[in-house]
C-alpha positions, 0 to 999 in steps of 0.5 A: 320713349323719352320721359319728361321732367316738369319743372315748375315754379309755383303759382303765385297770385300777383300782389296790389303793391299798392296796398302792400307797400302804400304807393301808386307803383302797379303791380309787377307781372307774373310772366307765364313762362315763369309759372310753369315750364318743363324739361326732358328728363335729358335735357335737365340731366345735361343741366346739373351736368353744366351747372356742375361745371361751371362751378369749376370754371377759374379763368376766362379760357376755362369760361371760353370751353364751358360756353362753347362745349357743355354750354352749346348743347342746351343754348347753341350759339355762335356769339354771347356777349358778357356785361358786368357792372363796375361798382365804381363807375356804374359803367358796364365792362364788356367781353365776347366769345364767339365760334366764327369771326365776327367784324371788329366794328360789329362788336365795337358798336355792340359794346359801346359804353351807354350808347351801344346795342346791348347796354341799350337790351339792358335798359329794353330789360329793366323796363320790361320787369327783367324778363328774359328777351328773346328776338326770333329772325323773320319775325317782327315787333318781336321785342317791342323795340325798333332801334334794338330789332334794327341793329340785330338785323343790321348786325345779322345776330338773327336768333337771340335771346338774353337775361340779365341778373340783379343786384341787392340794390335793384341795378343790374349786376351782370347781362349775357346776350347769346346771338345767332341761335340755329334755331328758333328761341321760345320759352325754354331758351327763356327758361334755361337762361333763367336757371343758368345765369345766375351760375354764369354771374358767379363764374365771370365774377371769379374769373374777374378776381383771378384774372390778375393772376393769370398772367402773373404779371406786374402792373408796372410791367404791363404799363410800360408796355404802353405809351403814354399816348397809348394809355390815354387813347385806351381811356378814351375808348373805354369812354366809348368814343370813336377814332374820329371822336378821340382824334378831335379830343386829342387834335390829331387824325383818326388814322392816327388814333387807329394806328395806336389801337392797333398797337394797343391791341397787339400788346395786350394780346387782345382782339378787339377794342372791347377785349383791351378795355377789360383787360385794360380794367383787369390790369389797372391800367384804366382808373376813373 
């Protein structure tokens, strides 16, 4: 008979932050399921196991075997979206790993700068004490949020759930959003994220750093590689604008500006809009 491990967070009474801190601002909630959950004795086995690895994880297809392999067997998934802070703009740089193929324009709106459905999450987060968010497929007024519960419908991203973490200055630092679950999401997704983002923080940080070298190419060599039409095309759509957007920017037509996505795509060996933004960062090739 499997035996269970419970894992609990102490109780801790809510304080008047109005007379600890001599403001008005009301106090912040405790969420039940962060006051007491518990695993199986396998289940948190499997846990440190993950976490253990993770802690090896370099470089992004090292990140791509962890989350698809040691990753799946606590959170399965089918697509995680990956949103880390650039300290300089206070834009947020995208990237997505996913078992089966999803539209190119389905991730693109996922990811859109400011606009897109999960910078939107990220607010829906911040708002709601960043507090783990979960969407169950079927359910509805699951999220409180009837722009962000129509695009996963609108998307067919079904189960979701989605936790962020924060940095010293209250910003948020990182997002993960893990989509199309095959089972229904309850508090122990909630919980798990809880434990195992901030080691998915770290991870995506050092793959950031070493990503330059992954390649070992020269910056140089990289934007010969692009024209300078192309380069300009890149910033615009790490501007989030669209193809009709940057084609009226730049006066020339939209299947122009696709016609040199295309090209953008295949010469930074990328997939998506999304991927040749981060690389395009990763390279240097994009400054603002």
């Amino acid at each position: 008979m499997e035996r269970a491990v419970n894992v609990k967070i102490a109780q801790v009474p809510a304080v008047d932050e109005r007379s600890a801190m001599g403001g008005d601002r009301p106090a912040t909630p405790i969420h039940p399921e962060r006051q007491t959950t518990s695993l199986s004795a396998a289940d948190f086995e499997v846990l440190m196991f993950i976490i253990d690895a993770s802690l090896k994880v370099q470089t992004r297809p090292q990140f791509f075997g962890w989350c698809q392999g040691l990753l799946q067997s606590l959170v399965p998934h089918e697509l995680l979206i990956c949103a880390l802070r650039d300290a300089q703009t206070g834009a947020y740089v995208f990237d997505s790993f996913y078992s089966r193929q999803f539209p190119a324009d389905c991730l693109e709106e996922l990811c859109r700068r400011e606009v897109g459905t999960v910078c939107h999450a990220i607010r829906l987060w911040q708002r709601q004490h960043r507090i783990p968010l979960r969407y169950q497929s079927g359910q509805t007024r699951v999220l409180a949020d009837a722009r962000l519960e129509s695009d996963i419908a609108r998307f067919s991203l079904e189960n979701l759930v989605a936790h962020g973490s924060s940095l010293a200055s209250a910003e948020t630092g990182s997002f993960f959003a893990f989509a199309c679950l095959p089972e229904p999401v309850g508090g122990r997704h909630a919980y798990l994220l809880d434990l195992l983002v901030p080691f998915m923080h770290a991870a995506w940080i050092r793959i950031l750093l070493n990503r330059p070298q992954e390649k070992a190419l020269d910056c140089g060599v990289q934007q010969a590689l692009l024209t300078m039409r192309e380069l300009e095309i890149l910033g615009w759509v790490y501007e989030g604008k669209s193809n009709i957007e940057i084609g009226a920017i730049l006066q020339i037509s939209s299947l122009t500006v696709k016609n040199h996505v295309q090209k953008i795509l295949r010469k930074l060996d990328v997939q998506n809009r999304t991927q040749a933004v981060s690389k395009g960062i990763a390279l240097n090739l994009l400054k603002r």
